[in-house]
Structure formats: structure tokens, C-alpha cells
N, C-alpha and C positions, 0 to 999 in steps of 0.2 A: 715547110708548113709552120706557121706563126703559133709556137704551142709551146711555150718552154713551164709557162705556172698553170693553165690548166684547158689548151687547146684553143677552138675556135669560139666565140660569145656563142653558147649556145642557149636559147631560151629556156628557162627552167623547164623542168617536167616536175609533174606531181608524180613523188612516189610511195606506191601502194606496198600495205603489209605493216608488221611489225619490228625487221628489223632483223629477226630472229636468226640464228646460225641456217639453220635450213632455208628458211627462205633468202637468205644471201648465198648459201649454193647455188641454189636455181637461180637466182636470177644470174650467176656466173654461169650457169651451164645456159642457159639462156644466149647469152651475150656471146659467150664460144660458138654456139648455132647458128648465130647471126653474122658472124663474121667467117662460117664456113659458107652460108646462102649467101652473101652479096659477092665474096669472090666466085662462087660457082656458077651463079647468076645473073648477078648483077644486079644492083637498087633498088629499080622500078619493077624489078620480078622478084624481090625478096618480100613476100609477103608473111603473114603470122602464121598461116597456116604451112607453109614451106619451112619457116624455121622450126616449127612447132615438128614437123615428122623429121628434121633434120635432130632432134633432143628428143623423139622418140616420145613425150607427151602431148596430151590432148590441149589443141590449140585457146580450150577454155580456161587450159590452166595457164597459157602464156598474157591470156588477158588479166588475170588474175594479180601476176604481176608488171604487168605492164598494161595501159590501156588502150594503147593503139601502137600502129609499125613505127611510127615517128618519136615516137616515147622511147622503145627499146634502140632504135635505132642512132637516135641521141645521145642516150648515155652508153653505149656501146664508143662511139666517138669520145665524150667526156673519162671514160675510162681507160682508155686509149691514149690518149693525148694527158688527161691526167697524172696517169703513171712513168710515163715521157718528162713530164714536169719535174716528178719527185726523183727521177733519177738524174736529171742534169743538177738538182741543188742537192743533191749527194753527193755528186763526185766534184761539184767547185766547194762545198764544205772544206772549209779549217784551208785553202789553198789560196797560199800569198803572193801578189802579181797579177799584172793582167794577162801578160802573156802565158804562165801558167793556166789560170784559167780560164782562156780561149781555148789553151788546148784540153784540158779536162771536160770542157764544157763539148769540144765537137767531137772526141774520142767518145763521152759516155752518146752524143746523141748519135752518131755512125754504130756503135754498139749495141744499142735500144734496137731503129731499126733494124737490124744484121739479126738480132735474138726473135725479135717480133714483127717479122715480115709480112706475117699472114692477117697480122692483127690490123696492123697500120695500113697496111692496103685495103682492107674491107672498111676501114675508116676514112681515107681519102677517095676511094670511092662517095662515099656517102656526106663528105662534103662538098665533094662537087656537083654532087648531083641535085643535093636537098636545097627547099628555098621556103624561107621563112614563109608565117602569115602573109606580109608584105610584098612576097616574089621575090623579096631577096637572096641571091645564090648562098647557101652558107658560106661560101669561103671567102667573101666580100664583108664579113660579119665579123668584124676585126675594131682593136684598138691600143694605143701602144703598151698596156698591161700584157698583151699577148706577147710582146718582144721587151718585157723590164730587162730580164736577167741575161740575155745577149745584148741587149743595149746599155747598162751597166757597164758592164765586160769590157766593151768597146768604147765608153765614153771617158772609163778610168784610164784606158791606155794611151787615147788621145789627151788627154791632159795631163800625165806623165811626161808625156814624149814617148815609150814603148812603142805607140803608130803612131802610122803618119797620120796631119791631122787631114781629115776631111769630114763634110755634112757628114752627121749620125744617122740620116736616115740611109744616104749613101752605102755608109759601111754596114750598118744593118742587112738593109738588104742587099748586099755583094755576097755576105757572110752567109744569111740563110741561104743563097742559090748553091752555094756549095756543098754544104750538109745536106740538104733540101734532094741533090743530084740523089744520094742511096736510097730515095723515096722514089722516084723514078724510075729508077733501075729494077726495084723491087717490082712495081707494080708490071713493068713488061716483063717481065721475067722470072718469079717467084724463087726460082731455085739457083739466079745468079749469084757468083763468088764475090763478095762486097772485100775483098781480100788488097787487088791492087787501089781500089778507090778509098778504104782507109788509110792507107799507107801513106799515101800522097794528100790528103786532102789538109791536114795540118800544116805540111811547108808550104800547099799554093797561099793557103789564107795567109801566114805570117808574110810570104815575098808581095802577096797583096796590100797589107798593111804597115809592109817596112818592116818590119820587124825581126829581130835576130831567131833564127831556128835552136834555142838554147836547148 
């Protein structure tokens, strides 16, 4: 999934309230409801009123903070993929190299998913499901901002020499279908061991891009 700075273009939502520590609760406990209803259920049956008994409040208070399913359901994804963001530029922070951080960059992103399986799933649900204004599929809703900081990563190492050189878009996307696999995994299987697919997934990319397994 194309998400390392802050997920898929999603169109803004207006957001309602103040701001206030309570109502940033709720609207986390919110977003936890909603990512229990679309795995339970699925997209097109996660409605306000299903997440709303799922968080145990009256579905006028979900409108409250949110104004429709596609609102909460947005930033449930932006939050998601957000957070995904800030943790791969934490862990390549202060890390010199590219090959270093490649692997910094697909250990923390195999470890996001591996921690937040349940989360990510009810978020790639719901990009593939959702379609803009225009009938555009969210997951089509893309541009290379989505993939800076893996593309980065890979474009320093081909001009080093670290990889081997090939098109950037090439190695980008070789690179994401490999990370990309524990999102997959997750989604058919919630309580699979993401155990031997971390282990391995740092030497296939380096023997993919030449590169020494330092």
C-alpha cells in the first residue's frame, strides 16, 4: 500500500467540534468501532449506526463528530496510514546509508503491520472498496508523494552504486509488493505468524537490488 507520508489522496473531510481532549477520545473510540465493523462486516455494511452500537453510543452522537460514513471512514484510513507514515520516518531518522535504510524502512513497515493488523485491514478494506465523487476506486488515487521516502531510499542507492541501477519506478514498485505481501497475509488470515515473512523479507529485497546483506 502506497502510504509511507500519509496514505492514499484522500479528499479532505470537514472536521467537526473543538478539538478538545474528550472529543479526540471519541472520535478514537469512534475510529476503533469502525475498524472493528468493517472487519466484522465489511464496507458496504459498516454503517453509522452499526458502528455506533459497536462504541456503545447513540448514533447521533457519531454524527456529531463525524457527518457521514464516508467522513469517519476516511479518516479511520488517514489515521491509519498516517501513523504507518510516522513510524517509517522514525526509524530511517539519524540512519546513514541506503542500504541501511531500506532495511530500517521495511523492518519498521513489516512491524507497524505485525502490531496493527486489525487496523490496517479495516483500512485496506476500505480503500478498495471506496470511490470517490468521480467513481474513482480509492486505491487508484495516488501520486508519487505517496512513495517519496521509499523512493528516496532507492534512488540514493542507485546513484551510489549500493543497487543495482534500474528505472525507479521499477524498484519502487518491486519493493512495495514485498512489504506490501504482510498486508495480504494479514487480511486473509488476522491471527497469521508474520514471523518467517519478516525474517526473510530484508535479504529477498537486498538479492533484488544487488546489494550486500551487511
Amino acid at each position: 500500500m502506497r502510504s509511507e507520508t500519509s496514505g492514499p489522496r484522500i479528499p479532505a473531510q470537514p472536521r467537526e467540534g473543538s478539538g478538545s481532549f474528550i472529543e479526540t477520545a471519541r472520535r478514537r473510540q469512534l475510529i476503533e468501532a469502525a475498524v472493528e465493523t468493517v472487519n466484522e462486516i465489511g464496507y458496504h455494511r459498516a454503517s453509522l449506526a452499526e458502528i455506533a452500537g459497536r462504541a456503545q453510543i447513540a448514533k447521533s452522537a457519531v454524527v456529531y463528530y463525524f457527518a457521514s460514513k464516508d467522513g469517519l471512514l476516511l479518516e479511520l484510513v488517514q489515521t491509519v496510514f498516517g501513523a504507518l507514515g510516522g513510524r517509517l520516518l522514525e526509524a530511517i531518522d539519524g540512519v546513514d546509508g541506503p542500504a541501511a535504510r531500506l532495511r530500517a524502512y521495511a523492518e519498521a513497515y513489516l512491524a507497524y503491520v505485525d502490531a496493527e493488523r486489525h487496523a490496517i485491514s479495516a483500512a485496506v478494506e476500505i480503500v478498495v472498496s471506496h470511490r470517490t465523487s468521480d467513481g474513482t476506486p480509492l486505491y487508484l488515487v495516488e501520486n508519487d508523494e505517496d512513495t517519496a521516502l521509499l523512493r528516496s531510499i532507492l534512488r540514493a542507492g542507485m546513484e551510489d552504486g549500493t543497487f543495482t541501477s534500474m528505472p525507479l519506478d521499477v524498484a519502487t514498485g518491486l519493493a512495495e509488493s514485498v512489504v506490501d505481501r504482510a498486508i495480504t497475509l494479514v487480511q486473509r488470515n488476522p491471527h497469521v505468524d508474520l514471523s518467517e515473512l519478516r525474517a526473510h523479507v530484508v535479504p529477498f529485497l537486498f538479492r533484488g537490488l544487488g546489494a550486500e546483506d551487511a
